[in-house]
C-alpha positions as CSV (number, residue, x, y, z in Angstrom):
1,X,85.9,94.2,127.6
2,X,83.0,91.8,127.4
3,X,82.8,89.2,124.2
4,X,80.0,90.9,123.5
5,X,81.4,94.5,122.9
6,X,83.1,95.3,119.8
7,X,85.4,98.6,119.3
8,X,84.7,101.0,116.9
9,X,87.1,100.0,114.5
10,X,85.9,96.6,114.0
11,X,83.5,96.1,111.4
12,X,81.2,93.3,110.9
13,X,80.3,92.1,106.9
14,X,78.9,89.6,105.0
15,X,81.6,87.5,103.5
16,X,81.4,87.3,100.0
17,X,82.6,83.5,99.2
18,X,82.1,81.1,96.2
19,X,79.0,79.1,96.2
20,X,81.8,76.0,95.4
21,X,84.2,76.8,98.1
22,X,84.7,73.7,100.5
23,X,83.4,75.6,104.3
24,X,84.6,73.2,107.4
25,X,82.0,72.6,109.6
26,X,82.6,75.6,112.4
27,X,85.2,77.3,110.3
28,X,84.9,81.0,111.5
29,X,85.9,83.8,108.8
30,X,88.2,86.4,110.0
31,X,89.9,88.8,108.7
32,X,89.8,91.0,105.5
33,X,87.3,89.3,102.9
């Protein structure tokens, strides 16, 4: 599987985070949110 393919399952959204919540510079957001 390439990094480019994703399987069905997966699902790609829009996290939905606090306009105050502290984001580290190259944090990636995985999982459920």
């Amino acid at each position: 599987m390439d990094k480019t393919e994703l399987r069905d399952s997966v699902t790609i959204k829009d996290p939905q985070i606090h306009e105050t919540a502290f984001i580290a510079p190259g944090a990636h957001v995985v999982g459920d949110v």
